[in-house]
N, C-alpha and C positions, 0 to 999 in steps of 0.2 A: 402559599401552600398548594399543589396537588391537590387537585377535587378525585375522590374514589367515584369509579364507575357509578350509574345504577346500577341498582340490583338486574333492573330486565335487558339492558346491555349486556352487562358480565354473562347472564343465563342464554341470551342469544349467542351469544358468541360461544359459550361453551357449548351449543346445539349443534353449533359449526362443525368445530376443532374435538371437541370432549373434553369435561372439565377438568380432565388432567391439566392440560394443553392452554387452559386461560389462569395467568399469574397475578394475583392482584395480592397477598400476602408481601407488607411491608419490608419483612424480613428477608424475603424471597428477591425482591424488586432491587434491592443495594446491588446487587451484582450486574445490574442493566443501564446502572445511575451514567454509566461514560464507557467509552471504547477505549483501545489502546492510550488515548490523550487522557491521561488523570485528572488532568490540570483544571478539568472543567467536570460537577457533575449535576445532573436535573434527576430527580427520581420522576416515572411515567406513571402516569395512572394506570398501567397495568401490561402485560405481555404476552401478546397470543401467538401460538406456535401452529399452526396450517401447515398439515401435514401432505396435500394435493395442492394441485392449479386450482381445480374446483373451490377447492377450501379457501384458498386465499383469493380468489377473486370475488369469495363471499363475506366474506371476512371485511374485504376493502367497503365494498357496497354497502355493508352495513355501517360500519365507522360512517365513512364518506355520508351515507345517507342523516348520522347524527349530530355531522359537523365536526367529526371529532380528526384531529391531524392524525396522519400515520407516520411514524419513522423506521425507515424500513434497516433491518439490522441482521449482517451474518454470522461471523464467528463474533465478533467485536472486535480484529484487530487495527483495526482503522487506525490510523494514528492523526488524524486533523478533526477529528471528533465528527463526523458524518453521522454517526450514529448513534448522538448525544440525543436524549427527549428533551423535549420541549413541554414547556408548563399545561397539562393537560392533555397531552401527545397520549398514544397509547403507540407503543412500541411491537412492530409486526416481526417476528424473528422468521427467516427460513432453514432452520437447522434441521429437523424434522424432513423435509423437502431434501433427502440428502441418496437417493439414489443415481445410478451409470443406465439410464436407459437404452443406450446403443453404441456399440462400437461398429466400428465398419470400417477394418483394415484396407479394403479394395478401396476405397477414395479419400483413406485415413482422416475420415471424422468420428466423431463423437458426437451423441449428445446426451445431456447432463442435466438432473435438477438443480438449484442454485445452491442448494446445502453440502454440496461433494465436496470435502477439502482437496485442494489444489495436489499434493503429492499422492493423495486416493486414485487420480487417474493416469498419470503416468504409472503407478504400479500396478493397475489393471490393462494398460496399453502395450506394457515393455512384454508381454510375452510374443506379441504381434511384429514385435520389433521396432515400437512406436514409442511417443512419449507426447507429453505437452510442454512447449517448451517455456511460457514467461514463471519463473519462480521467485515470488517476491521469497523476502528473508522468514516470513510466518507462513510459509507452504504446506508445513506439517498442522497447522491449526487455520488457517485462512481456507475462505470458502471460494468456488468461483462465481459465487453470485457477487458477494462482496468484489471481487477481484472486476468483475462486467461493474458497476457498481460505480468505482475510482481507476478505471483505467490500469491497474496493476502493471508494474515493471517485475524490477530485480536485476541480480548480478548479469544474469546473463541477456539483457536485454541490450547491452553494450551490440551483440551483432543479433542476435533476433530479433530484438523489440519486444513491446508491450502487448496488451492483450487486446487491443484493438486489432491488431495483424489477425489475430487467432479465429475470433468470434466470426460467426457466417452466418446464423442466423440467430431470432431470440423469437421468445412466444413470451408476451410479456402482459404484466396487468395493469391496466388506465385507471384514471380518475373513474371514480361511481365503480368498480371492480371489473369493469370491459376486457375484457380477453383478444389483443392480438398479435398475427404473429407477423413478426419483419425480417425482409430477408429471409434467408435459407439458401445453400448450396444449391445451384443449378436453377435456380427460381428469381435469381434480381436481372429482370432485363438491362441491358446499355441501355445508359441515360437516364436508369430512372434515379431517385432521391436517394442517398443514404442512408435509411433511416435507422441500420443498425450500428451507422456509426458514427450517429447523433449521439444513440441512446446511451452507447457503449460511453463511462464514462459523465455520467451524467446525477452523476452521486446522487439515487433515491430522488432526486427531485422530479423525475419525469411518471415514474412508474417500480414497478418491481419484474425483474426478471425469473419467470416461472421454469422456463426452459432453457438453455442454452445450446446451441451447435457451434461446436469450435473445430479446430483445423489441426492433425496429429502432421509430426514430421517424421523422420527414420533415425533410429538411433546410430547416433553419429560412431565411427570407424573406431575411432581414436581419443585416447586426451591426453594433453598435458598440463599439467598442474605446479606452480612455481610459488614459493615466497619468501620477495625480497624482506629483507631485515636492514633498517634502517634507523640513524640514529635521531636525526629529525624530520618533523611532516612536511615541509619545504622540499627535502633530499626525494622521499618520495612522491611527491609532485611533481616534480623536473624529470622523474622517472618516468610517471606515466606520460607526461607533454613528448620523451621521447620518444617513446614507446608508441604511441598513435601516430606521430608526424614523420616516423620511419618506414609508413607504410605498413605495418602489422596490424591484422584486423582479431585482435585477442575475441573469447569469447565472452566474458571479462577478465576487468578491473577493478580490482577493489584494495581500498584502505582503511585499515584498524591505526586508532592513535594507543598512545601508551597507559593510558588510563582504562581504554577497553582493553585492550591486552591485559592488564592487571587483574581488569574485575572478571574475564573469560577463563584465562590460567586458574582461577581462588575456585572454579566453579567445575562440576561436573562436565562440561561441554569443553574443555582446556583442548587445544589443538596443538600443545609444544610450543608455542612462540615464546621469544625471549622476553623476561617483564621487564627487562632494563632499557627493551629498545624502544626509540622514540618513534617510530612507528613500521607498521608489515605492511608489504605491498601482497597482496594474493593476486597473480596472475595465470588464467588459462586460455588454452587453444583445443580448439576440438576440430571432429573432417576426417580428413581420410589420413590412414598414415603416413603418405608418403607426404612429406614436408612437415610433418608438425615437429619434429626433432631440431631442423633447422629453421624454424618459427620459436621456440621456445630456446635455442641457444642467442638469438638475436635481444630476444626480451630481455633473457639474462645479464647481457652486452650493456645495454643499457641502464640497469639497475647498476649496475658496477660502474659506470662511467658517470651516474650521479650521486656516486658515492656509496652504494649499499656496502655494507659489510659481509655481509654473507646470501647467498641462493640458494636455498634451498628444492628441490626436485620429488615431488611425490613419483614413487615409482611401481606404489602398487593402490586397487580403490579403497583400500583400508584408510591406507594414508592419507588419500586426497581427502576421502570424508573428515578424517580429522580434522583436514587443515580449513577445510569448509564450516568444521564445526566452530571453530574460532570466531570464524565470523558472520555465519548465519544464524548462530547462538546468541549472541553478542547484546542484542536488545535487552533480550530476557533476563542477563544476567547482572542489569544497572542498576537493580533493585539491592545487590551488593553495595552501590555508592549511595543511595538515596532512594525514599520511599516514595517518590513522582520526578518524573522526566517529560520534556516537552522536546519532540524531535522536530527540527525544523526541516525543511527540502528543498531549498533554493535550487535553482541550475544554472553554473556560471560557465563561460568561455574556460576550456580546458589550459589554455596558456593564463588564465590567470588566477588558476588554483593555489601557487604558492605564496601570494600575496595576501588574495582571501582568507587565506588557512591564517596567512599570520595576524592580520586583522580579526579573524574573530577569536585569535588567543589572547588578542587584546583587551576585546569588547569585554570578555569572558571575568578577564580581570579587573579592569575596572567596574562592573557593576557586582564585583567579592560572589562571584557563581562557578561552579563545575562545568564544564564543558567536556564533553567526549565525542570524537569524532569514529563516525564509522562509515563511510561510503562509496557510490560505483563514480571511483574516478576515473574511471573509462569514457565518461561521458560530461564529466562536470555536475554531479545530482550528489549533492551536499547533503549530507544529516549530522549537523550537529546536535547533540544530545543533552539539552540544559537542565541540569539535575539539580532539584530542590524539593524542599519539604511545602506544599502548598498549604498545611497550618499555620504557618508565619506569612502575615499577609506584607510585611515588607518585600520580603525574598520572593514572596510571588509577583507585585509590583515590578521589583526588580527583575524577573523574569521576564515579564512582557515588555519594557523597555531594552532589553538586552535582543530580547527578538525583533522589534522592531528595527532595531538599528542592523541587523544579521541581513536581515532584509534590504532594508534601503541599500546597503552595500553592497548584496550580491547582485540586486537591477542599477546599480550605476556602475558595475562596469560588465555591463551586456546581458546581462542574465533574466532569469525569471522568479515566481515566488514558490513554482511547487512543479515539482519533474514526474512524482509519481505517485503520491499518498494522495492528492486533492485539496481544496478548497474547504471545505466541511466549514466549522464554526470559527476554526483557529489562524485561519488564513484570507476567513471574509474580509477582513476591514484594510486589508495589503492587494485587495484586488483595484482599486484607484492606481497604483505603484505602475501597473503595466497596462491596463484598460482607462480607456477616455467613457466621458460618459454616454457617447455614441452607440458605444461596444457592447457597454453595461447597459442599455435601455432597448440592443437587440436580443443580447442572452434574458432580460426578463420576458421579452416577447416571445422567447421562445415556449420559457417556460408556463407559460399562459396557455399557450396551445395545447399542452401535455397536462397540463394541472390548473385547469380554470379558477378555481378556488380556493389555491393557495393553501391546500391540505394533504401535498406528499411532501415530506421534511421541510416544513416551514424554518426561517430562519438561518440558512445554510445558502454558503455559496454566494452570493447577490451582498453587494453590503449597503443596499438602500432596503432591505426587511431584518430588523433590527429583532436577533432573540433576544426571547425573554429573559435570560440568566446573565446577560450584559447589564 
């Protein structure tokens, strides 16, 4: 069981933040119990919301000073359980922390508290002619603290990248609530340490990011917006392998199988796709106009030459959104096929995606589970989608054997266990798969340095500290 705060904890802390802002009502607490990953939940002894740096670097100090763990938590869309509490944990939210502290179109940065959701600053940049470009699929609900957090991708990290590129500097909070800041534009001399791009990425274990400065780009000329229609996930596989080895640099890639097509069309977010088809390819190009017409008839080439049935062509941004919506939507709406899903994120060799694809429609079926695929195969970064009911503790059983073996399959033929969600709780015990123990005994030393005492997100990441809810 969960030990409740003291009473002079809780009042401290409310001293802090204001007693609005400290949660310790049980009722209140269920909605904290897990992140995006259902699969797993711990209720916290409670949930403080630090609305300043100041706040929250008092906030730590005092936890820290009472032994008590922090897990540091944004919106909650995590999906490797990062943001899962741990037995006795007190759960630090930055939502509150949710202001655009500066823009600064002349050297197109930004900077940001960590509670801003990710689409909140490109629509405060785009009047500048800016934007930020990594947009995981939860951008309208994800935070960018969370995002600095787990390294964030998305669709179009196929030619941008993740959110490592972005960040430039952070002002962040240590062990015991210490205040400092790393990096910043025009301040990291040649040669010195990376330390913002240690942190970046370093899921809660090292600290909490209070501030961030990220890096704006220009909004791009042009777009083209394409989706293939395909009868099987194989067909569009062979799409994308040609489509990248043709020399086309898309800005993504991405594929819906037929069962998210299904449960997307049933659902307000429907983008038009056909439900009969065995899966959509969504492919786009961005840049300047001149070329993107014969960039996007070439992609089209390809999809027909691996059999698509039909191309479809957004031609005006009405449309493209829709077609975006399909499958940026897509997560949300799998609560239509079942009431918990467990997303996995391997990253495999892009030439051996149709093989992969068919093997885990196999794996799928023999352990009698749902499987839904939705991912940037631009790049090889896998989500398959394992929908069950975790009240049936077989089906859950089942579930974790099913992922294991997702795993083991995507690291033997070249791959990795996680491209952009993280390591969190769900992915700890698959980190042997790809790390020796040489690897594994410098990443805890690292972590020693940033958190001597093993009280920023205990149990996460590392799979020789064993959470408590295993």
């Amino acid at each position: 069981m969960t030990r409740s705060l003291t009473a002079a904890v809780a009042r401290a802390l409310g001293d802090i933040v204001g007693r609005d802002h400290v949660i310790t009502d049980p009722d209140r607490l269920v909605v904290y119990e897990s992140d995006g990953l259902t699969a797993y939940r711990v209720a916290p002894r409670a949930v403080v919301l630090p609305g300043s740096t100041e706040e929250l670097a008092a906030v730590v100090r005092l936890l820290h000073g009472e032994g008590i763990a922090v897990i540091p938590r944004g919106a909650g869309t995590g999906l490797s359980g990062g943001a899962l509490p741990t037995l006795d944990g007190v759960v630090v939210g930055t939502a509150r922390m949710n202001r655009i502290l500066e823009i600064d179109p002349v050297n197109r940065l930004a900077r940001v508290q960590p509670g801003v959701i990710n689409a909140r600053l490109t629509e405060a940049t785009r009047p500048h002619g800016l934007y930020y470009a990594p947009d995981p699929s939860s951008q309208s609900t994800c935070t960018l603290g969370g995002n600095v957090a787990e390294n964030s991708g998305g669709p179009h990290c196929l030619k941008y990248g993740v959110t490592t590129r972005y960040v430039t500097g952070l002002k962040v909070v240590l062990a015991g609530g210490e205040i400092m800041e790393l990096g910043g534009a025009g301040r990291t001399a040649d040669g010195s340490l990376d330390l913002v791009g240690l942190f970046v990425g370093s899921e809660g274990c090292f600290g909490i990011a209070a501030e961030i400065e990220v890096r704006l780009l220009p909004l791009t000329e042009g777009v083209r917006t394409l989706l293939g229609i395909f009868e099987t996930m194989e067909a569009a596989g062979h799409a994308v392998t040609a489509i990248i080895s043709s020399g086309l640099v898309p800005a993504a890639v991405e594929i819906v199988d037929n069962a998210t097509i299904r449960a997307v069309e049933a659902s307000v977010y429907a983008g038009g796709y056909p439900v009969d088809a065995g899966a959509a390819l969504v492919i786009e190009f961005d840049g300047t106009e001149a070329g993107l017409d014969s960039e996007a008839d070439a992609a089209e080439a390809c999809c027909h030459a691996a059999g698509a049935r039909e191309v479809r062509r957004a031609t005006e941004a009405s449309q493209r959104a829709k077609l975006w919506n399909g499958r940026k939507k897509a997560f949300g709406t799998m609560g239509r096929i079942a009431p918990d899903l467990l997303v996995q994120d391997a990253t495999v060799p892009r030439t051996r995606l149709p093989e992969v694809l068919a093997s885990i429609t196999e794996i799928g079926e023999r352990y009698r589970l749902r499987v839904a695929n939705v991912f940037h195969a631009g790049d090889g970064n896998l989500h398959p989608n394992i929908l069950f009911d975790r009240n049936d503790p077989d089906e859950l059983h089942r579930v974790e054997q099913a992922s294991l073996e997702i795993m083991k399959l995507c690291v033997a033929v070249g791959g990795t266990i996680t491209g952009e969600h993280g390591v969190g709780v769900d992915k700890r015990g698959y980190m042997k798969l790809v790390h020796g123990p040489d690897e594994l005994a410098a990443m805890a030393e690292v972590k020693r340095v940033f958190d001597p005492t093993g009280l920023f997100n205990p149990g996460k990441v590392l799979p020789d500290v064993e959470a408590a809810h295993r």
